[in-house]
C-alpha positions, 0 to 999 in steps of 0.5 A: 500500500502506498504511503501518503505525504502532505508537502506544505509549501507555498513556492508552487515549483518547489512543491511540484518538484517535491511532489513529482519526485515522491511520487516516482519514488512510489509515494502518493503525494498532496500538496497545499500552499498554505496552512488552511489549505494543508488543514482541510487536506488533513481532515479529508485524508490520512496522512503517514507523513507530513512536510512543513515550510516555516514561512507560509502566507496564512499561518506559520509553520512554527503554528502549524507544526504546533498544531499538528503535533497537539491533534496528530500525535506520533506522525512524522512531521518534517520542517523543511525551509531555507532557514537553515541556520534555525536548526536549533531554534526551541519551537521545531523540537516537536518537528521529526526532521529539519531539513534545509532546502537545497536543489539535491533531494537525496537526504530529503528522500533517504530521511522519508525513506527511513520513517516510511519503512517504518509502520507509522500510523495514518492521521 
């Protein structure tokens, strides 16, 4: 059974490119532009993992990650951003992975890999 991902980002070629390439590695992929987009996605399907961008046009991933980890409990939530130099920021220790973009998915991808191989549970 394919495992589902939710990619939560706001630059429409970046979530294309990150759902285009999940989807060839066999995962069904959704994606959202904002946070109450990525809420009602939520609430129609069951996710096994989710990608969060920090900065995002109606809520921040800071929130939002806040958000999920209240109502979702142990599914893996990655922050991926540009940011990388806010890594050790106290407000993503909820987050599974913090991930800084780059145009090379590989560490993207074997991290997706390594939580999916996994039996996680669905939200």
């Amino acid at each position: 059974m394919k495992k589902n991902i939710l990619v939560i980002e706001d630059e429409h070629n970046l979530r294309n490119l990150y759902i285009e390439e999940l989807c060839e590695d066999g995962y069904r992929c959704y994606g959202a532009c904002n946070g109450q987009e990525a809420l009602g996605l939520i609430a129609q399907h069951n996710f096994d993992l989710i990608m969060v961008d920090i900065k995002l046009p109606d809520i921040s991933g800071i929130e939002l990650l806040q958000r999920l980890k209240s109502f979702r409990g142990k599914i893996p939530i990655f922050i991926v951003t540009a940011f990388g130099q806010l890594k050790n920021h106290f407000a993503f220790t909820d987050a599974d992975e913090f991930i800084t973009k780059s145009s090379d998915l590989a560490e993207l991808k074997a991290k997706i890999s390594k939580y999916l191989k996994k039996e996680t549970p669905t939200v």
